[in-house]
VEXDREN-2710 file (C-alpha; in Angstrom, 1 decimal):
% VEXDREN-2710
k/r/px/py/pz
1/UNK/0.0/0.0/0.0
2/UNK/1.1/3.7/-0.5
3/UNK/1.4/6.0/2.0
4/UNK/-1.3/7.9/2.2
5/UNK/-1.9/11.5/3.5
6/UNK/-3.5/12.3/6.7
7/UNK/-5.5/14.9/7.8
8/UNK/-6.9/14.7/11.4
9/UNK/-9.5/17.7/13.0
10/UNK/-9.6/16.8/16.3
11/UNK/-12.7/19.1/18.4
12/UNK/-11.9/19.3/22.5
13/UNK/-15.0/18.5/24.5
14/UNK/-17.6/17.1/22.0
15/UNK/-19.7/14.9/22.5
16/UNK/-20.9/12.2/20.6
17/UNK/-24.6/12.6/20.8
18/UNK/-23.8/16.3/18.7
19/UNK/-22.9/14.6/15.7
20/UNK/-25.0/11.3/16.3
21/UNK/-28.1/12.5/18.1
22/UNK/-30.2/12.6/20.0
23/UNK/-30.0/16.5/20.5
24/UNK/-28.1/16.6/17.6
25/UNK/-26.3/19.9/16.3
26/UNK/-26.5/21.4/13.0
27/UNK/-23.9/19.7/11.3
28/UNK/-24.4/20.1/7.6
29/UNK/-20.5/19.5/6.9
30/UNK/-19.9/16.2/9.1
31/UNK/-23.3/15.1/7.6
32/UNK/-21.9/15.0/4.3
33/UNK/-19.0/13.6/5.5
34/UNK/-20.1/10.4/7.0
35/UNK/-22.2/9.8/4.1
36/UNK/-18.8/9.5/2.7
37/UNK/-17.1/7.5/5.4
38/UNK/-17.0/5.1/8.4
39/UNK/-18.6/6.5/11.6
40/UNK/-17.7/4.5/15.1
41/UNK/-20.0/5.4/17.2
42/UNK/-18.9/3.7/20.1
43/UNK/-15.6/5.7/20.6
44/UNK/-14.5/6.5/24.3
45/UNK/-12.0/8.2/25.8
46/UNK/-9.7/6.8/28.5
47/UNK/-10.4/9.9/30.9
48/UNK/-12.7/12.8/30.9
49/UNK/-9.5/15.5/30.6
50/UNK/-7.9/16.8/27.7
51/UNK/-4.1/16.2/28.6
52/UNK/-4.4/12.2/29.3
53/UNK/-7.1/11.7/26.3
54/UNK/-5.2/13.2/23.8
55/UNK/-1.7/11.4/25.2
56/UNK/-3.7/8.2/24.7
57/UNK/-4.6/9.1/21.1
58/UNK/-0.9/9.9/20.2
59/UNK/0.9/6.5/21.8
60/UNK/-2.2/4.6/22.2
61/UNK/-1.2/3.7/25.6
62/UNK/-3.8/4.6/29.2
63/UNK/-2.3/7.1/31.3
64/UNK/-1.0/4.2/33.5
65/UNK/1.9/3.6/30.8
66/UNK/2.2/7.2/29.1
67/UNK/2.0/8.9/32.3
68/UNK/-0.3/11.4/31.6
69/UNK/-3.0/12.0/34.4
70/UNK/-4.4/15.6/34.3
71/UNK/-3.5/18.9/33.2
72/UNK/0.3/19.1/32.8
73/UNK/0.5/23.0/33.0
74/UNK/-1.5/23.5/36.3
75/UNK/0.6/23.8/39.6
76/UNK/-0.9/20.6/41.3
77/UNK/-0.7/18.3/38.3
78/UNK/0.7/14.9/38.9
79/UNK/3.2/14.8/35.7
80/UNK/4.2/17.5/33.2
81/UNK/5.9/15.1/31.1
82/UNK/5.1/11.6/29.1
83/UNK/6.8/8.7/30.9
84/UNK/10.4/8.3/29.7
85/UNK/10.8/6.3/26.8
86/UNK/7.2/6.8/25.5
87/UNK/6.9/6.7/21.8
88/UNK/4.3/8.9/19.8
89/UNK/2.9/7.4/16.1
90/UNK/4.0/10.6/14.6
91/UNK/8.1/9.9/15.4
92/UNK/7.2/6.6/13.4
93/UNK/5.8/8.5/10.7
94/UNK/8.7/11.4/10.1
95/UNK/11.3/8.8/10.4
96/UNK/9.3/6.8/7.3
97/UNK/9.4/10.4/5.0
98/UNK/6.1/11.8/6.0
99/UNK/5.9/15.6/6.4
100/UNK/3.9/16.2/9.5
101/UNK/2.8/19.9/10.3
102/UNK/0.7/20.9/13.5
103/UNK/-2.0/23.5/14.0
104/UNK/-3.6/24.0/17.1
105/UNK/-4.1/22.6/20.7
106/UNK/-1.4/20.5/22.0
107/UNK/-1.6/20.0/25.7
108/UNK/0.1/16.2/25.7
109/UNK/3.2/17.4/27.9
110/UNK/4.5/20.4/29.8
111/UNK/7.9/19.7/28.7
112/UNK/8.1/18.9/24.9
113/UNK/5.8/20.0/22.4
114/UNK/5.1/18.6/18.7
115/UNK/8.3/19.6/17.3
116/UNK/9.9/17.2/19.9
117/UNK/8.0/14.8/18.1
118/UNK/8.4/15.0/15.0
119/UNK/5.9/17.9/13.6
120/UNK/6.7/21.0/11.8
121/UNK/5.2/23.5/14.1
122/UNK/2.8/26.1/12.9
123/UNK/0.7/27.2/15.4
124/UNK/0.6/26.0/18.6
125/UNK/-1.5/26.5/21.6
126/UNK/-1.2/24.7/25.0
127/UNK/2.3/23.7/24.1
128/UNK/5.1/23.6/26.7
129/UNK/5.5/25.6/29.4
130/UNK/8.8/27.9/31.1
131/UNK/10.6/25.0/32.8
132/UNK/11.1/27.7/35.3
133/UNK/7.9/28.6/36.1
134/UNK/7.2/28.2/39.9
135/UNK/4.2/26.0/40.4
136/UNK/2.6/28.4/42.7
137/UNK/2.4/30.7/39.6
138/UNK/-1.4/30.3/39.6
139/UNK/-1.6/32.4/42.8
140/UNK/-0.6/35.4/40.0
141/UNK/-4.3/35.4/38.9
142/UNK/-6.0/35.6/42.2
143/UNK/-3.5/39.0/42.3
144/UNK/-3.9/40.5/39.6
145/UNK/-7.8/39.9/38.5
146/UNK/-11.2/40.7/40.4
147/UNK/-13.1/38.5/42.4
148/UNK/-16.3/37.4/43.3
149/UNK/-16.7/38.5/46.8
150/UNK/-19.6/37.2/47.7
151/UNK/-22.9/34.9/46.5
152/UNK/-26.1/37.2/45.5
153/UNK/-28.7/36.3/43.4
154/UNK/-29.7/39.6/42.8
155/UNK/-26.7/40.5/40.9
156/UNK/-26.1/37.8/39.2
157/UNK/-26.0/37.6/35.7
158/UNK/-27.6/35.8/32.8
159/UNK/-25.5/32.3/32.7
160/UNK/-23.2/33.2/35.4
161/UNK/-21.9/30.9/38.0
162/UNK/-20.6/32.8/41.4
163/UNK/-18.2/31.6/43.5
164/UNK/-17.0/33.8/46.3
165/UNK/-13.3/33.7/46.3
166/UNK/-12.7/32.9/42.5
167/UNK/-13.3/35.0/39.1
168/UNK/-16.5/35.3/37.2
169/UNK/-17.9/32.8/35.1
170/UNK/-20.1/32.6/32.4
171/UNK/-21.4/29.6/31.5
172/UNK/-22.5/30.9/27.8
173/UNK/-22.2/34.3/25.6
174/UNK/-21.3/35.4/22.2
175/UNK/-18.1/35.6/20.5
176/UNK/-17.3/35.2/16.8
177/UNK/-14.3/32.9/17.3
178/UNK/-13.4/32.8/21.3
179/UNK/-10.8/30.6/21.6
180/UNK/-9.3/31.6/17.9
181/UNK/-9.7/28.1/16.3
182/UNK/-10.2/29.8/12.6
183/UNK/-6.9/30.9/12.9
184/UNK/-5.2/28.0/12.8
185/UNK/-7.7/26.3/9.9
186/UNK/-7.3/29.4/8.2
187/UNK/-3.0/28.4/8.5
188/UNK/-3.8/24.7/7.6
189/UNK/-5.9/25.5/4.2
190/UNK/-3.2/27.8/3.0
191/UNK/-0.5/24.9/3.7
192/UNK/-3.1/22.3/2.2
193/UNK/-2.5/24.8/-1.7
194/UNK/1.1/25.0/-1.3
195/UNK/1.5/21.1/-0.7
196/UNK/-0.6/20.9/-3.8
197/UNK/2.4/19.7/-5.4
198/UNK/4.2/18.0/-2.7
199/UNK/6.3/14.7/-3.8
200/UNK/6.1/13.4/0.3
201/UNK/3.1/12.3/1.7
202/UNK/2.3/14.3/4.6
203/UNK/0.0/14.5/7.6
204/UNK/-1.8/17.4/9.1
205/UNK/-3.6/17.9/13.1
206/UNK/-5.3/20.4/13.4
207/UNK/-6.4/20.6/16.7
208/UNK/-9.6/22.8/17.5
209/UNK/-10.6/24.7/21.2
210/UNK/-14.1/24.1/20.8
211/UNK/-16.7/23.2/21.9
212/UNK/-14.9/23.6/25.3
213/UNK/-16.7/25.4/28.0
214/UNK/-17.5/28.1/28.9
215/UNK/-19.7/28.1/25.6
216/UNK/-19.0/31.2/23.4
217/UNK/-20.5/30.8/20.0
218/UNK/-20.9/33.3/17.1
219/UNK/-24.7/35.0/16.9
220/UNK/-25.4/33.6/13.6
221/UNK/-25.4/29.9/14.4
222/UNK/-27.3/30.8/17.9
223/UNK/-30.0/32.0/15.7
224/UNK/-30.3/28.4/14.2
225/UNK/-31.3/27.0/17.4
226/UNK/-34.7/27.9/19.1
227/UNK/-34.3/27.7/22.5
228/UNK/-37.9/26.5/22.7
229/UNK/-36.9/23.5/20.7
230/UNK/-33.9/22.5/23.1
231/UNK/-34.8/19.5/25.7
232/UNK/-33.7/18.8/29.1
233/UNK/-32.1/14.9/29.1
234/UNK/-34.1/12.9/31.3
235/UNK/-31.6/12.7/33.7
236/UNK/-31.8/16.4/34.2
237/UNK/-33.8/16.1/37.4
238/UNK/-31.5/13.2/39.4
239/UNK/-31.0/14.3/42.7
240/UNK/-27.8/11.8/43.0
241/UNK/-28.5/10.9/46.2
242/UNK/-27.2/7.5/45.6
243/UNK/-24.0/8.5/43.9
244/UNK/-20.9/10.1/45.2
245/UNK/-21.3/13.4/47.3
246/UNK/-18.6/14.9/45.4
247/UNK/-21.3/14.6/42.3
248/UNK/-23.8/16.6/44.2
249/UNK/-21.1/18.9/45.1
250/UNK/-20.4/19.9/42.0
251/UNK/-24.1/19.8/40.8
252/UNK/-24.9/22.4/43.5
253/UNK/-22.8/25.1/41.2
254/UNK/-24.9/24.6/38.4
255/UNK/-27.7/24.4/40.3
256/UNK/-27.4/28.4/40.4
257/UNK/-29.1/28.7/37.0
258/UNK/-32.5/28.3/35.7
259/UNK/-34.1/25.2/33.7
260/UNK/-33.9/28.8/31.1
261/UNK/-30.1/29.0/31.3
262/UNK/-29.6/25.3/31.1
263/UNK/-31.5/25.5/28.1
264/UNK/-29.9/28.3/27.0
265/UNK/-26.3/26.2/27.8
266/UNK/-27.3/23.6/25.6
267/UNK/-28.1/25.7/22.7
268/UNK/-25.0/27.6/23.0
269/UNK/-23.0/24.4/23.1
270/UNK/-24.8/23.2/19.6
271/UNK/-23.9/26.4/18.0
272/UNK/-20.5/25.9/18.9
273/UNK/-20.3/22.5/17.7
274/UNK/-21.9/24.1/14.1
275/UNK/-18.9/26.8/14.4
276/UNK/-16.8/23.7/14.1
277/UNK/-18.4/22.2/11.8
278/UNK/-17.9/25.3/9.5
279/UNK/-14.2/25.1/10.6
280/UNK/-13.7/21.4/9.2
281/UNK/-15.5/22.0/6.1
282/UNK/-13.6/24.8/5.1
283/UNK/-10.4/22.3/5.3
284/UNK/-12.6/19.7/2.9
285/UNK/-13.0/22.2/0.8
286/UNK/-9.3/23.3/0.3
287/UNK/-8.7/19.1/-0.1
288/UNK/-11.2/19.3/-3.3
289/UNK/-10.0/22.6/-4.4
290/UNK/-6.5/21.2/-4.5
291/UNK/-7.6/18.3/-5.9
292/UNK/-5.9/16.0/-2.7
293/UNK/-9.3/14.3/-1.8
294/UNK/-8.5/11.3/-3.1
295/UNK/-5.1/10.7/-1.9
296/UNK/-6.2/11.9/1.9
297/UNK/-7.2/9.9/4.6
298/UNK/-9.2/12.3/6.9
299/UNK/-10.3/11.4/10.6
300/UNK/-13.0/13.8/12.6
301/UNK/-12.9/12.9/16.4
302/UNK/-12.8/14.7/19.7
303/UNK/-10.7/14.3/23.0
304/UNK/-13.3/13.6/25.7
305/UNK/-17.1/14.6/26.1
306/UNK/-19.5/17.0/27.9
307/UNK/-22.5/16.1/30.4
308/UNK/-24.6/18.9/28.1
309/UNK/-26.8/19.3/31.9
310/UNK/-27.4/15.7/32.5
311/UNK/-27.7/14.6/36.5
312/UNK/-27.6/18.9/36.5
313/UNK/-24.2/19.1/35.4
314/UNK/-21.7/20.3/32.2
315/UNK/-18.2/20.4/31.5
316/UNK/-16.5/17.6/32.2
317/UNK/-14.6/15.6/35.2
318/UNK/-14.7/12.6/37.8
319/UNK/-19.1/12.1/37.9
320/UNK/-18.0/8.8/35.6
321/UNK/-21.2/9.2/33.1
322/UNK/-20.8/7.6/29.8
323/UNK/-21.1/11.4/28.0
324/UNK/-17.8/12.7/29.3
325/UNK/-16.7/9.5/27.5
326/UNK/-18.2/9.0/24.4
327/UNK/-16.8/10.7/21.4
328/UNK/-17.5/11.5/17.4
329/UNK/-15.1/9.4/15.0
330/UNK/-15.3/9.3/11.4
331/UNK/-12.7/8.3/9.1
332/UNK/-13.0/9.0/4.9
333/UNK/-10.6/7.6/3.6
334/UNK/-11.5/7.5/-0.5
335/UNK/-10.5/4.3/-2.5
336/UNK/-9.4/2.7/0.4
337/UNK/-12.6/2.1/2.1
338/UNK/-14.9/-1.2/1.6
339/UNK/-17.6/-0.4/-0.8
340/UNK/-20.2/-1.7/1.9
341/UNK/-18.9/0.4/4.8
342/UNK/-18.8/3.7/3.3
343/UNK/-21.4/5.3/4.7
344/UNK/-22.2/3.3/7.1
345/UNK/-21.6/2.7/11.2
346/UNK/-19.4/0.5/13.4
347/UNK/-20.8/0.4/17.2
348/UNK/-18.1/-2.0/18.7
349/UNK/-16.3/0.2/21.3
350/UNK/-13.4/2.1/20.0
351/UNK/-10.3/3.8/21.9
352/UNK/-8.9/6.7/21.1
353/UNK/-6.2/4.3/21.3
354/UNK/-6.6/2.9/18.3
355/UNK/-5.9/5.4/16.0
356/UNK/-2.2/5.1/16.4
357/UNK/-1.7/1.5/15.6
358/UNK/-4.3/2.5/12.6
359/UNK/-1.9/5.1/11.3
360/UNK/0.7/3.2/11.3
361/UNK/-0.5/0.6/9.4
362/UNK/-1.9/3.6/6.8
363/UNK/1.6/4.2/6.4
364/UNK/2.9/0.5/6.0
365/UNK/4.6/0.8/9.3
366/UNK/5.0/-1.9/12.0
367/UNK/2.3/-1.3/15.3
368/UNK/4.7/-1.5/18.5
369/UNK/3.6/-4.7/20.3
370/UNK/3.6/-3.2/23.8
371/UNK/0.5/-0.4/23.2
372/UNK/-2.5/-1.2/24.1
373/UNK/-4.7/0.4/20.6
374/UNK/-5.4/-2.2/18.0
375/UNK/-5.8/-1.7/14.3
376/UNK/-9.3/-0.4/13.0
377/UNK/-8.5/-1.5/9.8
378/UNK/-10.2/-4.4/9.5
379/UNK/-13.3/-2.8/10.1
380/UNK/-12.1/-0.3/7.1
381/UNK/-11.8/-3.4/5.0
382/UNK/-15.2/-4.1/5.4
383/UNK/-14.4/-7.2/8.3
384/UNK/-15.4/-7.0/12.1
385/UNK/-13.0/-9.4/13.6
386/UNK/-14.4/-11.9/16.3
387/UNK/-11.9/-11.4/19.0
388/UNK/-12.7/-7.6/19.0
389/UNK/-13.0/-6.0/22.4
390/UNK/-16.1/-6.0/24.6
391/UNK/-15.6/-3.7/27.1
392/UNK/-13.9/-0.2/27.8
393/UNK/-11.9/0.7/30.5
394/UNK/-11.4/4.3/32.1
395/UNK/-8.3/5.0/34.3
396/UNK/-9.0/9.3/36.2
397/UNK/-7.3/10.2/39.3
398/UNK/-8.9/13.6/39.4
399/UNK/-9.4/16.3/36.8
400/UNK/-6.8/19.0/39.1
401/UNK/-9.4/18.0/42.3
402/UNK/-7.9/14.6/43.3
403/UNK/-9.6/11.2/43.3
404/UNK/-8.7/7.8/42.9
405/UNK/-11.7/6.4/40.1
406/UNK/-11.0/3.6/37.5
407/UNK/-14.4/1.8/35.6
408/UNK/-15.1/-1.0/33.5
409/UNK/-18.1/-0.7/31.2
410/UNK/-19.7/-3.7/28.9
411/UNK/-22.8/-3.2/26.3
412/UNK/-25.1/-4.2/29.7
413/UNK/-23.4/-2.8/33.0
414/UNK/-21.2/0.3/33.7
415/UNK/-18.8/-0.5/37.2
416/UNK/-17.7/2.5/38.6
417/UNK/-14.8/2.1/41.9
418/UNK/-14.3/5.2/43.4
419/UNK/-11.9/5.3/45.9
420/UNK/-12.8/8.6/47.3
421/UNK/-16.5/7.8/48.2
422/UNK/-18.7/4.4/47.3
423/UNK/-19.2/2.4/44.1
424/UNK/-21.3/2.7/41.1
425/UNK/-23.1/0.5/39.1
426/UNK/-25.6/0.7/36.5
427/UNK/-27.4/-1.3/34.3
428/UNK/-26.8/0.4/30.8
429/UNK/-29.4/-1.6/28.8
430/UNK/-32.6/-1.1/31.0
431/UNK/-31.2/2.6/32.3
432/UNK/-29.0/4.6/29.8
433/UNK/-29.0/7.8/32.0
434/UNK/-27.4/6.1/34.6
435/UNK/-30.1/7.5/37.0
436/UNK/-30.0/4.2/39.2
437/UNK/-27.1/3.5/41.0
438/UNK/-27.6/-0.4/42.1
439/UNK/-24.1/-0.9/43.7
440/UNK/-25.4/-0.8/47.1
441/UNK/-28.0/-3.6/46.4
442/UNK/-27.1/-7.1/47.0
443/UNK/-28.8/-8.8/44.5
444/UNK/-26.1/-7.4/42.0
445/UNK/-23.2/-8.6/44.1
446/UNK/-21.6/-11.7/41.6
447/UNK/-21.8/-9.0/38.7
448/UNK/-20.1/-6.7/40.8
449/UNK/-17.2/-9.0/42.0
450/UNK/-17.2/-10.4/38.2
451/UNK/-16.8/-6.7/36.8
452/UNK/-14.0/-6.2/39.4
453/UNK/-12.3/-9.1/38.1
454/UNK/-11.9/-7.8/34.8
455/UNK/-11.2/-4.0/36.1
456/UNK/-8.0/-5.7/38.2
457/UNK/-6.8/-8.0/35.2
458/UNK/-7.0/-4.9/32.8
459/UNK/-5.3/-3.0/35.6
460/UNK/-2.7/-5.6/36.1
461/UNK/-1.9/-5.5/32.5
462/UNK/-1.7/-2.1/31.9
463/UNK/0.7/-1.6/34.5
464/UNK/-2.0/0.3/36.8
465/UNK/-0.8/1.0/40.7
466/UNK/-3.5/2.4/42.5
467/UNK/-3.3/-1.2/44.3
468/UNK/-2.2/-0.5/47.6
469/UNK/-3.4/-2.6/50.5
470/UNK/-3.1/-0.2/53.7
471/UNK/-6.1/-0.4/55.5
472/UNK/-7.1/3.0/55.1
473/UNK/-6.6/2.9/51.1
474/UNK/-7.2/-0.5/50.0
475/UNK/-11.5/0.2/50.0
476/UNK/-12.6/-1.8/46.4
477/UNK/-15.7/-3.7/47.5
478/UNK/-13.3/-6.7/45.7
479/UNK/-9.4/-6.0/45.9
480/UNK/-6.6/-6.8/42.7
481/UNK/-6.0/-10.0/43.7
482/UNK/-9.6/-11.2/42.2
483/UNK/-8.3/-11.0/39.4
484/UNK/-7.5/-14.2/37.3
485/UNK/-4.9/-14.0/35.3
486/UNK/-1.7/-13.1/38.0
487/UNK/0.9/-14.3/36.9
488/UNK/4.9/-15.2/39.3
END
């Protein structure tokens, strides 16, 4: 096979159900574009955080082998750098002739950026950090910008979220391009004519801000959505009295806005999503215009999800719902696809760490052994092997606000440990919304220990250490050693 280009858009903090449904955004672009592809519709991230998602999608290892756990750049984080030693797909790729040039967000280490690995940089955002900074450097802001002083309904504003003691925030607002993601599609499309006539194959991330909160989308695609249109999920109204207090803790910040402003949230989050959309069809339509459609494999995907006010709640972090999982993926790849799958879905449950061994093999390379991703290319070939995963796995120890949480989830149950507060479990067949948490009833025991079994042996082989026995630390309702396969 020939090398092939690539072209990846990757969104930060899209959910699956905006290009999927339900709640669905405006999406006229992507529409087209799965028409013309493969769409896996059962992608999940390994943890709801930028920094060790998008670390798993470039080694296609869990944070437990790359290293990654939260935001490298914050004061508090637990690593600012990959694990030594750890190898990204696109070294691989520059070492076998490929010209790789990188727009946009970064955030995979504090330490290197992409040129470290390989990519010609362009323009970079979250990218490494002053080695010299001091890591109380955050205090700078609580210095130098206002505060909210105190709580008052009164005063508060349409959208905003007070919190005595920290700065404002808005939930929602307007803003033609907040986080400046058109300037670096606007970079990528002019590169896209000059290697027009390129005789390397190349690849190209562009890496988007949006739909990250808080949700700033330009007026015009607001008007698209009526707000009168725009549902609450079902889960909207859960309490979560039977689910970690830290859940409720964080609901109880949201719960300062109106069923309105939720609403409101919502529809601001679509339009954002439709700003994006606008953004990746702008680089298909500098692929036709210079005539590299054909030769270009392209892959739309995001880093982690949004809750988009289910159980009360947006953004993103340790409440371990499915949404602040489950991501868009789409590959087109023209010519290379199986007739019968283009256009079509695959719902077996994809990693984001299986893009890298699938890259590789795009470009006739050799997958490492030792990563966990496998190949989707059998699936791209039209086959859906038998020995295919079942189950996904999620590895968080706290999005900045520390706590020890690992899951297992399967088609029917979703297994939750949290070692900062009690289990969860839910059955994902007969309750979707994870409303129901039925960890604490009895009947369900020999699923939970069975689930816990398979959460230790994945844990055991990825090289996971939150294992520790103390007393006062070892609280799983069933410890590592259920699992089966431990080997001298």
């Amino acid at each position: 096979m020939e090398q092939t280009n690539i072209l990846i858009f990757m969104t930060d903090q899209q959910r699956a159900s905006s290009v999927y449904g339900p709640n669905k955004a405006y999406t006229p672009n992507i529409d087209k574009f799965r028409k013309q592809g493969l769409s896996f519709t059962q992608t999940h991230c390994p943890s709801p955080h930028c920094c060790p998602s998008r670390a798993t999608f470039f080694t296609g290892q869990y944070p437990s082998k790359h290293g990654i756990w939260n935001n490298v750049q914050v004061g508090n984080t637990l690593s600012r750098d990959l694990t030594p030693g750890t190898r990204l797909w696109s070294e691989d790729l520059s070492e076998a002739g490929y010209d790789l040039h990188y727009f946009g967000k970064w955030h995979v280490s504090a330490i290197q950026g992409p040129k470290d690995k390989g990519w010609i940089e362009h323009s970079v955002t979250a990218g490494p950090s002053d080695p010299d900074r001091p890591k109380t450097y955050e205090w700078g802001r609580y210095i130098r910008e206002p505060q909210v002083l105190e709580r008052n309904e009164s005063t508060r504003a349409d959208g905003e979220i007070q919190r005595p003691g920290y700065n404002k925030y808005f939930n929602y607002g307007v803003h033609e391009d907040k986080c400046n993601d058109k300037v670096h599609v606007d970079g990528a499309v002019k590169l896209l004519g000059e290697l027009k006539d390129a005789n390397k194959s190349w690849a190209m991330y562009v890496g988007a801000l949006g739909p990250h909160d808080p949700y700033f989308a330009p007026q015009r695609y607001l008007d698209m959505y009526d707000i009168n249109d725009i549902v609450l999920p079902e889960s909207f109204t859960d309490t979560m009295e039977d689910k970690p207090g830290l859940y409720r803790r964080t609901r109880s910040m949201f719960d300062q806005m109106t069923e309105r402003e939720h609403k409101e949230s919502i529809r601001h989050y679509l339009a954002y999503c439709s700003w994006e959309d606008e953004l990746f069809g702008m680089l298909l339509d500098a692929l036709d215009t210079n005539e590299q459609a054909d030769d270009t494999m392209v892959l739309y995907c995001s880093d982690h999800g949004d809750y988009n006010a289910e159980h009360g709640l947006w953004c993103k972090g340790l409440p371990c719902f499915k949404s602040a999982y489950h991501v868009p993926a789409i590959i087109r790849w023209p010519g290379q696809l199986a007739d019968q799958v283009v256009g079509t879905d695959v719902d077996a449950f994809v990693s984001l760490a299986d893009f890298h061994p699938t890259f590789m093999q795009m470009a006739g390379l050799d997958t490492p052994s030792d990563i966990y991703g496998k190949s989707l290319m059998p699936f791209l070939k039209g086959d859906h092997p038998t020995d295919w995963r079942d189950t996904i796995f999620t590895q968080s120890n706290g999005n900045e606000l520390y706590g020890i949480q690992r899951s297992v989830m399967t088609d029917k149950w979703h297994l939750v440990y949290n070692g900062f507060d009690f289990d969860e479990l839910y059955d994902m067949q007969n309750d979707p919304q994870q409303i129901t948490n039925l960890a604490a009833d009895e009947k369900y025991e020999p699923i939970k220990r069975e689930l816990y079994e398979r959460l230790w042996q994945f844990a055991y082989e990825q090289q996971d250490v939150c294992i520790n026995p103390y007393i006062m630390v070892g609280l799983a309702a069933y410890g590592p050693g259920v699992a089966k396969g431990l080997k001298q």
